[in-house]
C-alpha positions, 0 to 999 in steps of 0.5 A: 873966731871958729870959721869951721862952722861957716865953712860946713854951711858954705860947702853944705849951700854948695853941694845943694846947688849942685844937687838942684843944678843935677836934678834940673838938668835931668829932663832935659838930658832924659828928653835929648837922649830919648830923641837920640834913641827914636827913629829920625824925623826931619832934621833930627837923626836917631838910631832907631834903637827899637828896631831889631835889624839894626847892626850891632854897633848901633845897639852899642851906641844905643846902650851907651846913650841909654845909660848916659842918663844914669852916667851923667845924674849920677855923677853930679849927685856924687859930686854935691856928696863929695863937696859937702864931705870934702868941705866938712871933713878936710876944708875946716880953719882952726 
């Protein structure tokens, strides 16, 4: 039985997952990070990042935490790209 079929499909069903999980998770990472950025408000501590009097290692920290969307997204789409390459092209049974 050719079982390289159902293996491309599996890893194909498992790259879309993580694909899915990725853009689920994008509003709720985008929300935290903007909070991170805005100025404190009760129990939740900013770093007021549009502020221009703020030392320079809080604006490190808000150029950190500004890509950090971009960081962690990006990571888990390259990761669906790579399960579904991997399972296609290295995973095949003879």
């Amino acid at each position: 039985m050719n079982n390289k079929g159902q293996l491309a499909i599996y890893g194909f069903m498992l790259g879309l997952t993580v694909l899915v999980l990725a853009l689920a998770l994008s509003p709720s990472v985008r929300d935290f990070t903007t909070g991170a950025m805005n100025q404190t408000v009760g129990d939740t501590i900013g770093m007021d990042c549009s502020n221009e009097s703020i030392s320079d290692f809080t604006k490190a920290g808000c150029v950190v935490t500004d890509l950090s969307l971009f960081y962690f997204i990006g990571t888990l789409i390259f990761v669906a790209g790579t399960i579904v390459t991997a399972k296609i092209i290295f995973g095949g049974s003879e």
